[in-house]
C-alpha atoms as an extended CHARMM CRD file, in Angstrom:
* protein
*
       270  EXT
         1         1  UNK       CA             37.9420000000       60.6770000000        4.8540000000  PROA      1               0.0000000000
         2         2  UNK       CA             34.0280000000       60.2600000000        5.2850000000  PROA      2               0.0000000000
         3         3  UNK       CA             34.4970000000       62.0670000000        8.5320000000  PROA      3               0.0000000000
         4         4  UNK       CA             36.1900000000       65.4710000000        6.9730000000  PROA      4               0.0000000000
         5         5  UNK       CA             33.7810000000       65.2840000000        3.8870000000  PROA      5               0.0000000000
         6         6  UNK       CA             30.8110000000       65.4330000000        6.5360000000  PROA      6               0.0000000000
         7         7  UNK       CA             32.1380000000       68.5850000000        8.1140000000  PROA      7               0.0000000000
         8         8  UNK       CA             32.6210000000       70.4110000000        4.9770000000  PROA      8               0.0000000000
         9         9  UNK       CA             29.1440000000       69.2540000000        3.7510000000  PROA      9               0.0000000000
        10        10  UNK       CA             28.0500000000       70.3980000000        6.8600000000  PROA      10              0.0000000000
        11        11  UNK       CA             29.4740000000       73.9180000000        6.6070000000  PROA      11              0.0000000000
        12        12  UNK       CA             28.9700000000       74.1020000000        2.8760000000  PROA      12              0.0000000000
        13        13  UNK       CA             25.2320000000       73.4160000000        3.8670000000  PROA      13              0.0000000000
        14        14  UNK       CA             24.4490000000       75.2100000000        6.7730000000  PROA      14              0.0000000000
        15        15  UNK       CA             26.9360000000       78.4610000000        6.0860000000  PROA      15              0.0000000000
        16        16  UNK       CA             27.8080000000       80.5820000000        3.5920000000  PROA      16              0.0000000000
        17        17  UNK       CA             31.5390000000       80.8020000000        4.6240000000  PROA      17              0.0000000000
        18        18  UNK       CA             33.2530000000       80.6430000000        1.6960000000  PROA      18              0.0000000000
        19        19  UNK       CA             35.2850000000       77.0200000000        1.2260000000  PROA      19              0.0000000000
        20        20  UNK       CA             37.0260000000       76.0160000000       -1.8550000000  PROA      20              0.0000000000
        21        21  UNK       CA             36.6990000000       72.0160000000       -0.7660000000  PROA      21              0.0000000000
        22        22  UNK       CA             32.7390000000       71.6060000000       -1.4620000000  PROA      22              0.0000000000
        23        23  UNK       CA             32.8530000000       67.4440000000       -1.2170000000  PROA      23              0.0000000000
        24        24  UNK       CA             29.5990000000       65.3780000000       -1.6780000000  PROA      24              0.0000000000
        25        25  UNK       CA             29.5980000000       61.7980000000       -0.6300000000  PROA      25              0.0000000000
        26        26  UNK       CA             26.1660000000       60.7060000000       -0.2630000000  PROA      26              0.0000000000
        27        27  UNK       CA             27.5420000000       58.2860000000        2.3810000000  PROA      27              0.0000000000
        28        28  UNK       CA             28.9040000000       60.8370000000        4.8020000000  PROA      28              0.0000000000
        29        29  UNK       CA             25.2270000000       62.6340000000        4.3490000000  PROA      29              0.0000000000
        30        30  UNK       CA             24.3670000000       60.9450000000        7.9570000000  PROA      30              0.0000000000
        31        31  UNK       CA             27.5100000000       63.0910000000        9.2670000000  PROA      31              0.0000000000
        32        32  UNK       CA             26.0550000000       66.3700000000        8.5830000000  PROA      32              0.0000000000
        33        33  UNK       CA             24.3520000000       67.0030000000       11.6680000000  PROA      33              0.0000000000
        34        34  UNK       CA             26.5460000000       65.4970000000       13.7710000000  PROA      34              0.0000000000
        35        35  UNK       CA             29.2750000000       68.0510000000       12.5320000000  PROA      35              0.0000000000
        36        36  UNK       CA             26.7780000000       70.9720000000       12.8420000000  PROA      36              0.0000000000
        37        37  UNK       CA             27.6930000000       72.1020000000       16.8070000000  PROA      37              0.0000000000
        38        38  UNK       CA             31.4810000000       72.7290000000       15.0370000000  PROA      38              0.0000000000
        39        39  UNK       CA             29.9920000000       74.4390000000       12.4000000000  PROA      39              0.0000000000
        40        40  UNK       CA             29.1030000000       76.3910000000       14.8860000000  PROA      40              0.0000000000
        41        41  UNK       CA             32.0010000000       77.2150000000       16.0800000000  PROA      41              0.0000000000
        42        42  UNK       CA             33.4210000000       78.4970000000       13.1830000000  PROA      42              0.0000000000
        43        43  UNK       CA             30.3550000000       80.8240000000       13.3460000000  PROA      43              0.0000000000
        44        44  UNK       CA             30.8170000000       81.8630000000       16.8300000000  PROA      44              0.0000000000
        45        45  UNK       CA             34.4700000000       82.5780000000       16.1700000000  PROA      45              0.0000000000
        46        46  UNK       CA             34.3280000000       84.8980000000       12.9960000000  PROA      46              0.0000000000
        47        47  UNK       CA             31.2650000000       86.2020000000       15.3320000000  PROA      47              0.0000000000
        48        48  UNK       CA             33.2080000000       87.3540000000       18.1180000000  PROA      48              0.0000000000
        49        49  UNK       CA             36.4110000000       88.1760000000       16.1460000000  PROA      49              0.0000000000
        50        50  UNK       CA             33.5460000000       90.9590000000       14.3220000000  PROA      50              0.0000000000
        51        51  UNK       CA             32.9510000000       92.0900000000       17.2250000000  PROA      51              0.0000000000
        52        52  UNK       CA             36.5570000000       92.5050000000       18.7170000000  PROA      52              0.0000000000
        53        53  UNK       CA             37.0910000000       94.2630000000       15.4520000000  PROA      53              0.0000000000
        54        54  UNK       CA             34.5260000000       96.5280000000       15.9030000000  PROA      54              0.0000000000
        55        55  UNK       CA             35.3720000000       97.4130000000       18.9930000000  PROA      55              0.0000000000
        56        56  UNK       CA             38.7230000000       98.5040000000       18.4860000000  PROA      56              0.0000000000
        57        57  UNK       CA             37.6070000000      100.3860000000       15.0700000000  PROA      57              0.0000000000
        58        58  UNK       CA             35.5400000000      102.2820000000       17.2130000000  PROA      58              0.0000000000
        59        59  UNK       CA             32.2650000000      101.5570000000       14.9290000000  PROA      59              0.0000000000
        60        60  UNK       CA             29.6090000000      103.7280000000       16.5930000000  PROA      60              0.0000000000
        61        61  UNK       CA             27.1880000000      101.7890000000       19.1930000000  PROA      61              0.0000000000
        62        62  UNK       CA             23.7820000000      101.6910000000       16.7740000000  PROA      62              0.0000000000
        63        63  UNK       CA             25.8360000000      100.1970000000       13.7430000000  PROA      63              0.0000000000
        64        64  UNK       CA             28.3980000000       97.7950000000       15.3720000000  PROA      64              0.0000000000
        65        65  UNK       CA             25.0210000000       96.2400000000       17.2030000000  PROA      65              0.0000000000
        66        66  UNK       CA             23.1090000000       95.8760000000       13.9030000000  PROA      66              0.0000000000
        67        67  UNK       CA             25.8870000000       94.3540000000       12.1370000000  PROA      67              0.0000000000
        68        68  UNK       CA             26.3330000000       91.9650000000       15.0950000000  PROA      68              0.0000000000
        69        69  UNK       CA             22.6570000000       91.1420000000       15.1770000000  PROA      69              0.0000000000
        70        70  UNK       CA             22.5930000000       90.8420000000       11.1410000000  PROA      70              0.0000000000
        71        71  UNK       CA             25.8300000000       88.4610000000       11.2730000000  PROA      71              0.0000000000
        72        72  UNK       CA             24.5820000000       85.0090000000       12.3180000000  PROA      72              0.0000000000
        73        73  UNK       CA             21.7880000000       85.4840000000        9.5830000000  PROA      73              0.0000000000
        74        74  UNK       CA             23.5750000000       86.4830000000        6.4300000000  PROA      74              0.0000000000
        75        75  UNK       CA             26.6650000000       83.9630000000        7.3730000000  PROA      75              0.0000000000
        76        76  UNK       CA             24.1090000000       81.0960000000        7.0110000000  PROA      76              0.0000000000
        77        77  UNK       CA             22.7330000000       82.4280000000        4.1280000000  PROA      77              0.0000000000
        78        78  UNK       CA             19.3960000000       83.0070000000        5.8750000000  PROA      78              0.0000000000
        79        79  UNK       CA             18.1620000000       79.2930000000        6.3530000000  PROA      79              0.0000000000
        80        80  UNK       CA             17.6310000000       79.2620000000        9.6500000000  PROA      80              0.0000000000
        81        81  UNK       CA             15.7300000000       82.4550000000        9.3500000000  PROA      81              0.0000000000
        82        82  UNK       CA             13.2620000000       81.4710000000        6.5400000000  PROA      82              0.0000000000
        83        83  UNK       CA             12.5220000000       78.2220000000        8.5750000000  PROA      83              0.0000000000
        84        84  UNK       CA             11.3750000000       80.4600000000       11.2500000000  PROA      84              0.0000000000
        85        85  UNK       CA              9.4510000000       82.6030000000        9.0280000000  PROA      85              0.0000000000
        86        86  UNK       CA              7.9140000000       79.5340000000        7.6520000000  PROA      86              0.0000000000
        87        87  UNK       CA              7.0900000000       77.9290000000       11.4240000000  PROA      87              0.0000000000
        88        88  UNK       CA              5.8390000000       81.2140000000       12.3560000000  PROA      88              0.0000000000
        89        89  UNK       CA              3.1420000000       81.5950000000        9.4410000000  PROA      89              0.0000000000
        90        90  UNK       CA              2.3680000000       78.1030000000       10.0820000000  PROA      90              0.0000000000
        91        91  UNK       CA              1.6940000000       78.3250000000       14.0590000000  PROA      91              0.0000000000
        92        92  UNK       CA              0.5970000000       81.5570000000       14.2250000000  PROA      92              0.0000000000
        93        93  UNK       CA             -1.9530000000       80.8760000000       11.6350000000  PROA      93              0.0000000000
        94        94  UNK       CA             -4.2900000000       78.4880000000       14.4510000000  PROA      94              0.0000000000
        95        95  UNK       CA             -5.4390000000       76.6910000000       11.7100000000  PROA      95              0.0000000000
        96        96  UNK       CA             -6.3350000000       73.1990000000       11.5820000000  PROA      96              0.0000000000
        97        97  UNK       CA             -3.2210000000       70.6970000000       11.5600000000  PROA      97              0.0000000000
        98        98  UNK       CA             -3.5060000000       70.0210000000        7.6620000000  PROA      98              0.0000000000
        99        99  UNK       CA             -3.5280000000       73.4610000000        6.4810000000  PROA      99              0.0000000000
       100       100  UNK       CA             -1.0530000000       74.6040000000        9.5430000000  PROA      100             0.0000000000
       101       101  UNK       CA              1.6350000000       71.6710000000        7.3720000000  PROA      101             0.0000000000
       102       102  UNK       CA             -0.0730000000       73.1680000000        4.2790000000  PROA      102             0.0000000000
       103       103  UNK       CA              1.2910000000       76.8800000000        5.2360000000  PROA      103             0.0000000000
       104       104  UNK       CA              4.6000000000       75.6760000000        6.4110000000  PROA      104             0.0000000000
       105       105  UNK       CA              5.0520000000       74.2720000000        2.6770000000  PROA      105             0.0000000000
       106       106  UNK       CA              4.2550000000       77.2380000000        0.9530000000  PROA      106             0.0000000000
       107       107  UNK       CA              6.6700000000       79.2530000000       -0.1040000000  PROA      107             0.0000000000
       108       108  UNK       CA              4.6430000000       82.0670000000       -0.2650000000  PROA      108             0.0000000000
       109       109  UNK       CA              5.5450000000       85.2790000000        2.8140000000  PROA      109             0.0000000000
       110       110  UNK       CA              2.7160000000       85.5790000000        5.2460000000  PROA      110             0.0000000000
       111       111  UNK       CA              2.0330000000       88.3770000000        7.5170000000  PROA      111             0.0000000000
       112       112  UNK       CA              2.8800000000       86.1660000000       10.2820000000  PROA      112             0.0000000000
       113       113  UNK       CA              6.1910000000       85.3600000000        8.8890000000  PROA      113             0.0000000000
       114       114  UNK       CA              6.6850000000       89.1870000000        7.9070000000  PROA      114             0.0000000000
       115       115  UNK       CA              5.4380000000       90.6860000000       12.1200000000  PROA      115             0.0000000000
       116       116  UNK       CA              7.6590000000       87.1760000000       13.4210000000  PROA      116             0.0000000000
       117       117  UNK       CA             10.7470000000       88.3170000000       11.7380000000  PROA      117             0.0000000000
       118       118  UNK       CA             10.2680000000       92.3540000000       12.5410000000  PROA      118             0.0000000000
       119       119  UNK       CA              9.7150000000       91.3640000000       16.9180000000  PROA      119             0.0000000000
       120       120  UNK       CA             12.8180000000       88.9840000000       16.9270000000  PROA      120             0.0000000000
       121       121  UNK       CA             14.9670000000       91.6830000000       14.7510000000  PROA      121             0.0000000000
       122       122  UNK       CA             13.9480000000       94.3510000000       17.4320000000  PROA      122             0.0000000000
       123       123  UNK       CA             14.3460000000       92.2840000000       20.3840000000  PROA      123             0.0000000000
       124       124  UNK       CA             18.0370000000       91.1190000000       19.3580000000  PROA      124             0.0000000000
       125       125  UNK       CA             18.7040000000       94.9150000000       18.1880000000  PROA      125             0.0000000000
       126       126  UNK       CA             17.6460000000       96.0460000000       21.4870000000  PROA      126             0.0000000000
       127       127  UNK       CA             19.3490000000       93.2370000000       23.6450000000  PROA      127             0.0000000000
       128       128  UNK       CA             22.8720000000       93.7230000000       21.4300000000  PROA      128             0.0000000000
       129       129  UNK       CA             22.9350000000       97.6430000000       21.6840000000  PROA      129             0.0000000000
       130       130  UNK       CA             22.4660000000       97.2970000000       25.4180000000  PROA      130             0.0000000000
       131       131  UNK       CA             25.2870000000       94.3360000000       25.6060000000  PROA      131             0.0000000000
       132       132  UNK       CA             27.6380000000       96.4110000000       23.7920000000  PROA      132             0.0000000000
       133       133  UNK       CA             26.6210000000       99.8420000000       25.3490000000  PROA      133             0.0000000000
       134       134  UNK       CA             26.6680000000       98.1300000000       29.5720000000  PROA      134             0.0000000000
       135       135  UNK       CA             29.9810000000       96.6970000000       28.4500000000  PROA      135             0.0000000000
       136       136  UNK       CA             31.6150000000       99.6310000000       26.9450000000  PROA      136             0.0000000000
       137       137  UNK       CA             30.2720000000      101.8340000000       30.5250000000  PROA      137             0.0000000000
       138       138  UNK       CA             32.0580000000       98.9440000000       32.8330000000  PROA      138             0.0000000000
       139       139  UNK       CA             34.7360000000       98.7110000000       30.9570000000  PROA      139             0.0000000000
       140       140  UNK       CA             35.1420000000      102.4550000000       31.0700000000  PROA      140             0.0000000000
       141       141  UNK       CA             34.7310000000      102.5990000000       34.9570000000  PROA      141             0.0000000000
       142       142  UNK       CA             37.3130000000       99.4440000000       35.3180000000  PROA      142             0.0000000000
       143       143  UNK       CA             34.7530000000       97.0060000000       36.9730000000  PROA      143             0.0000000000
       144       144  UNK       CA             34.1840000000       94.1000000000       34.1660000000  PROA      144             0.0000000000
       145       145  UNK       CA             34.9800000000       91.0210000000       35.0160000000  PROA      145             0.0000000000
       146       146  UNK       CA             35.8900000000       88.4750000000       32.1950000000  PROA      146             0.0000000000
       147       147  UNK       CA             34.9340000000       88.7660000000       28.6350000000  PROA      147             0.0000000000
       148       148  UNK       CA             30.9710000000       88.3710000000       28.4640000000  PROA      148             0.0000000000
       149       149  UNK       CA             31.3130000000       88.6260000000       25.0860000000  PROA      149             0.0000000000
       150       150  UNK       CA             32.7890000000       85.1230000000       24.8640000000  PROA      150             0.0000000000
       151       151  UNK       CA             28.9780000000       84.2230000000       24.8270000000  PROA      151             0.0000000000
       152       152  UNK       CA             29.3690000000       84.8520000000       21.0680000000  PROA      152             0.0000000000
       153       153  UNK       CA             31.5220000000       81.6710000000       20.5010000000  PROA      153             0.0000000000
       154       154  UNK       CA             29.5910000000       79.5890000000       22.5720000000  PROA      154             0.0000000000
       155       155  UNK       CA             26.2280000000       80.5560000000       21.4850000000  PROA      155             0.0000000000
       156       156  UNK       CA             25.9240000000       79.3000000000       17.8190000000  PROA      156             0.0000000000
       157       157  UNK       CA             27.4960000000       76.0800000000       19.2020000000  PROA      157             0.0000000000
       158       158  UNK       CA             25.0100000000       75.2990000000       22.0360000000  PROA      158             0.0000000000
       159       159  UNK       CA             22.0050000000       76.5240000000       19.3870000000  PROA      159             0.0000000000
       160       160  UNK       CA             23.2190000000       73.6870000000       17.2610000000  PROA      160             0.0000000000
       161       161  UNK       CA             23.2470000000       71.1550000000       19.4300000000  PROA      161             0.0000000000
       162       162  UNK       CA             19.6690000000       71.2480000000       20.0050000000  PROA      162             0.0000000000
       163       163  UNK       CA             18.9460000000       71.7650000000       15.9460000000  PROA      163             0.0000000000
       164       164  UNK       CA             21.0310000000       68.1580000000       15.6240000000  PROA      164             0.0000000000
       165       165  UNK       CA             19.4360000000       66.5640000000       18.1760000000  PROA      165             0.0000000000
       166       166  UNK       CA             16.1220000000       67.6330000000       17.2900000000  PROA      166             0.0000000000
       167       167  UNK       CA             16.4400000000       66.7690000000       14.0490000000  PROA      167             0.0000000000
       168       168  UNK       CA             17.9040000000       62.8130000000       15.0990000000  PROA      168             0.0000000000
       169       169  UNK       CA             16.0950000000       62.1750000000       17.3780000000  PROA      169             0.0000000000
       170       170  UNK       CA             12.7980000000       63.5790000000       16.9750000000  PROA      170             0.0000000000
       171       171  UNK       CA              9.6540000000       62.4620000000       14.9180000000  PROA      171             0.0000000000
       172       172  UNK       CA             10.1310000000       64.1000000000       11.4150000000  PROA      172             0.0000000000
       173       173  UNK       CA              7.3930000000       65.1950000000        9.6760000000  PROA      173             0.0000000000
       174       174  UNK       CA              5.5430000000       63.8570000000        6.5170000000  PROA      174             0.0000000000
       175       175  UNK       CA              7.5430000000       66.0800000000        4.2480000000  PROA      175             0.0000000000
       176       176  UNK       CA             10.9390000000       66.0870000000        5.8340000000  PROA      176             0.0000000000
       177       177  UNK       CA             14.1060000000       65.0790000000        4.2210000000  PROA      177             0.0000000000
       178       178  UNK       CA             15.0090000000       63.5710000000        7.2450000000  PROA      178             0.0000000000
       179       179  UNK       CA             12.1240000000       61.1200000000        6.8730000000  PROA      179             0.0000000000
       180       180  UNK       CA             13.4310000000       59.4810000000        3.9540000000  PROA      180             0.0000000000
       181       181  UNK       CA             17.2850000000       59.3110000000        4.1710000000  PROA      181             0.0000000000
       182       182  UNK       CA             19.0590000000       57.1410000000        6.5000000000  PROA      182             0.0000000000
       183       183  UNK       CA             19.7690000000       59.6210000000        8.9810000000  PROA      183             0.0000000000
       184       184  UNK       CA             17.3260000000       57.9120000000       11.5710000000  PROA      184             0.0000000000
       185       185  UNK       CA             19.0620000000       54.2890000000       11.1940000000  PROA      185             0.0000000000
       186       186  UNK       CA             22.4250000000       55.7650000000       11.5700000000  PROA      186             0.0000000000
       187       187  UNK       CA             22.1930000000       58.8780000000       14.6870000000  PROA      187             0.0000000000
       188       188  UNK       CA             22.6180000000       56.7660000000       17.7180000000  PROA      188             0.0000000000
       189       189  UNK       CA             26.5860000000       57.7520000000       17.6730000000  PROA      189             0.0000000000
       190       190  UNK       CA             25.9030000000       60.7810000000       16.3160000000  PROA      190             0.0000000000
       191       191  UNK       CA             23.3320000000       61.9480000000       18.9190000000  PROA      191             0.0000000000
       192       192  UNK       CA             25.9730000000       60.6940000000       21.2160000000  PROA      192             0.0000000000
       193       193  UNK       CA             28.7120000000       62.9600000000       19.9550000000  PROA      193             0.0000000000
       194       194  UNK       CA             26.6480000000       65.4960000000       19.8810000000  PROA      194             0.0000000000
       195       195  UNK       CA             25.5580000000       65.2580000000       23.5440000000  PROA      195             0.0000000000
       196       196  UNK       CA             29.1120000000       65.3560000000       24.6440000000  PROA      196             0.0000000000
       197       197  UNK       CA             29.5380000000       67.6050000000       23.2660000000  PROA      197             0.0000000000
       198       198  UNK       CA             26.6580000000       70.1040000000       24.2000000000  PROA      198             0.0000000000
       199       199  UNK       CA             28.0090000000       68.6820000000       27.7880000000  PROA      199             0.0000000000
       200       200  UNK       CA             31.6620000000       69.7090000000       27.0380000000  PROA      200             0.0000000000
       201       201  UNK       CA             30.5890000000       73.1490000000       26.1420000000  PROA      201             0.0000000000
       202       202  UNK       CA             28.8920000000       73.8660000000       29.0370000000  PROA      202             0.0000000000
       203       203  UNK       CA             30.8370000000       72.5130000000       31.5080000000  PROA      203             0.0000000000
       204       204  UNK       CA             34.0960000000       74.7740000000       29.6430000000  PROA      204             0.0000000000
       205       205  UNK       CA             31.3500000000       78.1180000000       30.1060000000  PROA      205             0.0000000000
       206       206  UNK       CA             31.1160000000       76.9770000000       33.9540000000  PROA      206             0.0000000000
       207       207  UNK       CA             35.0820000000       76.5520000000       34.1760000000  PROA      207             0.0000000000
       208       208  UNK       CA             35.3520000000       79.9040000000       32.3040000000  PROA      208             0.0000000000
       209       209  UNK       CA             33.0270000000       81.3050000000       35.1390000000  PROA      209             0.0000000000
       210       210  UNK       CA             34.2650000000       79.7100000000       37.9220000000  PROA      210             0.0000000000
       211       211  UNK       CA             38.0620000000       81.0150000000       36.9040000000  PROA      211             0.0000000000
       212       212  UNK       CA             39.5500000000       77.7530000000       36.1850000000  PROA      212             0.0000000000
       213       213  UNK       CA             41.0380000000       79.4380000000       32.8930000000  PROA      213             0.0000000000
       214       214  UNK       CA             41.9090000000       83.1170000000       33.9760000000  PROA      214             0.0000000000
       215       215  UNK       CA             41.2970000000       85.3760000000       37.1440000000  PROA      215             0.0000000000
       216       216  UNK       CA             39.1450000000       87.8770000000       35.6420000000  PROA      216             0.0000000000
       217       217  UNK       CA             36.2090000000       85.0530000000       34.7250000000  PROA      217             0.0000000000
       218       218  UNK       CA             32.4130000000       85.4970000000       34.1210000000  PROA      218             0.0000000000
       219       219  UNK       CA             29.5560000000       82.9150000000       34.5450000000  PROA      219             0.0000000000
       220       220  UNK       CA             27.9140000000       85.5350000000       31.5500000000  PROA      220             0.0000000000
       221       221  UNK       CA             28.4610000000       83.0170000000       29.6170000000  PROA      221             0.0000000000
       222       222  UNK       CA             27.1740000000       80.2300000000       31.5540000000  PROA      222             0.0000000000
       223       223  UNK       CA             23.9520000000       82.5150000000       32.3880000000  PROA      223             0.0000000000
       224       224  UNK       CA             23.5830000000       82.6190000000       28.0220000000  PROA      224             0.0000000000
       225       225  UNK       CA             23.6400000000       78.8820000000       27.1430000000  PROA      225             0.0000000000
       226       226  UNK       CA             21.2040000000       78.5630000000       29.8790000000  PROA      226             0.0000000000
       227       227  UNK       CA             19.1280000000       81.0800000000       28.6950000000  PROA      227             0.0000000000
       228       228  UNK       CA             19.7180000000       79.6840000000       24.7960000000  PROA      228             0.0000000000
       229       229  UNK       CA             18.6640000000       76.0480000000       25.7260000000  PROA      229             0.0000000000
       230       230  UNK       CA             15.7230000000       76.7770000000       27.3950000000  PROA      230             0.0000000000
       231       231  UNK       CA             14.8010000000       78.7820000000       24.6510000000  PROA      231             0.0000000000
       232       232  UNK       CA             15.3460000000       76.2940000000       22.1930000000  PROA      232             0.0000000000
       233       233  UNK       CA             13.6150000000       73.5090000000       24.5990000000  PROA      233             0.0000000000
       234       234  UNK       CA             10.6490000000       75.3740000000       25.0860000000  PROA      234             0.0000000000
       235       235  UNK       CA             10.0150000000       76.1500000000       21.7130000000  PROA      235             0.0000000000
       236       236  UNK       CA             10.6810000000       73.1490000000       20.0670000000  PROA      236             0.0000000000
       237       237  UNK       CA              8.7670000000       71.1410000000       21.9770000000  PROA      237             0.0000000000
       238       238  UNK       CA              5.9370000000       73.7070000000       21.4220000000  PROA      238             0.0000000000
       239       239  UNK       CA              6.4550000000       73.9070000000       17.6980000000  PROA      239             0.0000000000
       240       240  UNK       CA              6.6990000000       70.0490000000       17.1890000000  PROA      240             0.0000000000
       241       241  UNK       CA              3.1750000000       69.9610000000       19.5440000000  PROA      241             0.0000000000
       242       242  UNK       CA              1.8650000000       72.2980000000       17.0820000000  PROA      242             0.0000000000
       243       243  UNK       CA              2.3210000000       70.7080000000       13.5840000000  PROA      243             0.0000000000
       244       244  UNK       CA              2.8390000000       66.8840000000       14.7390000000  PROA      244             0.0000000000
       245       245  UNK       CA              7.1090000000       66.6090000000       14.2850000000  PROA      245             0.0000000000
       246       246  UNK       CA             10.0440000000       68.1800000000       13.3980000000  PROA      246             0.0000000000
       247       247  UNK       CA             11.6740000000       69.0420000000       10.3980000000  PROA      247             0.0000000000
       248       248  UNK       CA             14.6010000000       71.6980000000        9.3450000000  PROA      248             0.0000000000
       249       249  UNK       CA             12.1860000000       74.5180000000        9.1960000000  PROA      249             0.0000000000
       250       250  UNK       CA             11.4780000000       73.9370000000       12.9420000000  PROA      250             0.0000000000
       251       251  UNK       CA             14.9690000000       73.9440000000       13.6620000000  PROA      251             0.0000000000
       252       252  UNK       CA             16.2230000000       76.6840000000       12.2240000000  PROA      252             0.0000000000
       253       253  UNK       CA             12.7420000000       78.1040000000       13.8500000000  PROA      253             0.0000000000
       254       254  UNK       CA             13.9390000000       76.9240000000       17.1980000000  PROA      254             0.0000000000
       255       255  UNK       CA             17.8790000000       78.4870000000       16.6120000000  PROA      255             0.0000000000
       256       256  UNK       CA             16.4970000000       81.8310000000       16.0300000000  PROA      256             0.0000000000
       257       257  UNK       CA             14.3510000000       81.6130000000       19.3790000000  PROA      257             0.0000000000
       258       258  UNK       CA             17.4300000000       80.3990000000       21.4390000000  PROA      258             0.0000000000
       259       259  UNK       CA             20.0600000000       82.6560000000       20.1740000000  PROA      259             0.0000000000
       260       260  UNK       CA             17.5270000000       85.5020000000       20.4820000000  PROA      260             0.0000000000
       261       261  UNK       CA             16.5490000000       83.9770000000       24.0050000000  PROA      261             0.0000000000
       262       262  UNK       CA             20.7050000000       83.8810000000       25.0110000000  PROA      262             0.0000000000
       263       263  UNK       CA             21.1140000000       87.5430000000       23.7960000000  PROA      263             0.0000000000
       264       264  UNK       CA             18.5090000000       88.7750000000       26.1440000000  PROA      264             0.0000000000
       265       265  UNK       CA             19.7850000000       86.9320000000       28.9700000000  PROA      265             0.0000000000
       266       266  UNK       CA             23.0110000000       88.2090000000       28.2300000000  PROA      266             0.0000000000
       267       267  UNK       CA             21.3990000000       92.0720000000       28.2240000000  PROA      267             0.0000000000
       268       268  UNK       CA             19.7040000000       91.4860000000       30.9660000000  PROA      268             0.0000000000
       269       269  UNK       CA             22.4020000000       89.9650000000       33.4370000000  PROA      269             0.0000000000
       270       270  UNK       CA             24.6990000000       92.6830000000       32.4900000000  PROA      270             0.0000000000
């Protein structure tokens, strides 16, 4: 029971998707991260069912890319993006390490936080409009291959992956919640999961690609988590260099970099 109360704390925490069942058992608290990759998927699902719905609306090019790009921020209730608002202010600030955790507490907007938020807004408009735009030109002159699009499902799910292990795994900071719950005595099996299943999703993206599941295949997909986990790498690692740890606010920092980072890729391969 533990087990199903963790994933619906899990999605009741990091989603807004409405759920009647809103359980809280402060001993399946440790499960919460561990269940965040699936939360994922339900994410990446409803993401790419938008999109199919979209597309056979006909929604004009501009507004079905700007709902696509404004999607995976209002469906978790814009966590992930004030975390990266808050990173941003802090880093960008290049003050001393004290006032740099100072800044990332206050919940005060910065105009780091504010000029953050406006580049990563264009660069996923501009990466989304040309997704949707090179797609809807193949399609019309009958040479896609596959569905790149399935990058949608995957994406949120490989994104999360890295937040959870992050978050287990790495040093928290001073202020963290993770630093004084029992999330760090308890992760070993949950890291574990976790990197099974970032493994399991990849190597089903490569299968996808390689045509193990249909003839028409794409490695698009592939090329996107890739792109997304590199992102998320590289600026983790930076942003826990920067202010001496991790906490939530650098993960949901971090998820906004890789899904932004897989969306380009995606434009880009195209």
């Amino acid at each position: 029971m533990r087990f199903i109360q963790g994933f619906f704390m899990s999605l009741g925490m990091f989603s807004s998707i409405p759920c009647p069942y809103r359980p809280w058992n402060e001993k399946a608290r440790h499960l919460m991260l561990a269940w965040l990759p699936w939360v994922g998927l339900v994410i990446g699902l409803i993401w790419y069912g938008l999109y199919y719905a979209m597309e056979q609306l006909d929604v004009p090019l501009q507004l079905e890319a700007a709902v696509l790009v404004l999607y995976p921020y209002l469906i978790t209730g814009l966590i992930h993006l004030d975390g990266y608002m808050d990173t941003s202010d802090a880093i960008l600030s290049r003050r001393t390490l004290e006032e740099k955790l100072r800044i990332l507490k206050d919940p005060h907007t910065g105009a780091f936080a504010v000029i953050s938020v406006v580049v990563l807004m264009l660069l996923c408009y501009g990466a989304m409009a040309s997704v949707v735009e090179r797609i809807n030109l193949k399609q019309a002159l009958g040479i896609v291959n596959g569905d790149p699009m399935l990058s949608l499902i995957l994406l949120p799910i490989i994104t999360r992956c890295g937040s959870a292990i992050a978050v287990m795994a790495g040093k928290p900071l001073a202020h963290s919640q993770y630093k004084v719950d029992d999330v760090k005595k308890k992760s070993t099996v949950e890291i574990t999961a976790v990197v099974i299943t970032l493994a399991g999703v990849f190597l089903t993206a490569y299968a996808y690609g390689a045509g193990v599941f249909a003839a028409g295949a794409s490695f698009a997909p592939f090329m996107v988590l890739i792109g997304a986990f590199a992102g998320y790498l590289v600026s983790i690692l930076s942003a826990a260099r920067n202010l001496g740890g991790v906490s939530g606010d650098l993960a949901g920092y971090s998820l906004s970099i890789a899904e932004a980072s897989g969306l380009v890729v995606l434009a880009v391969i195209l």
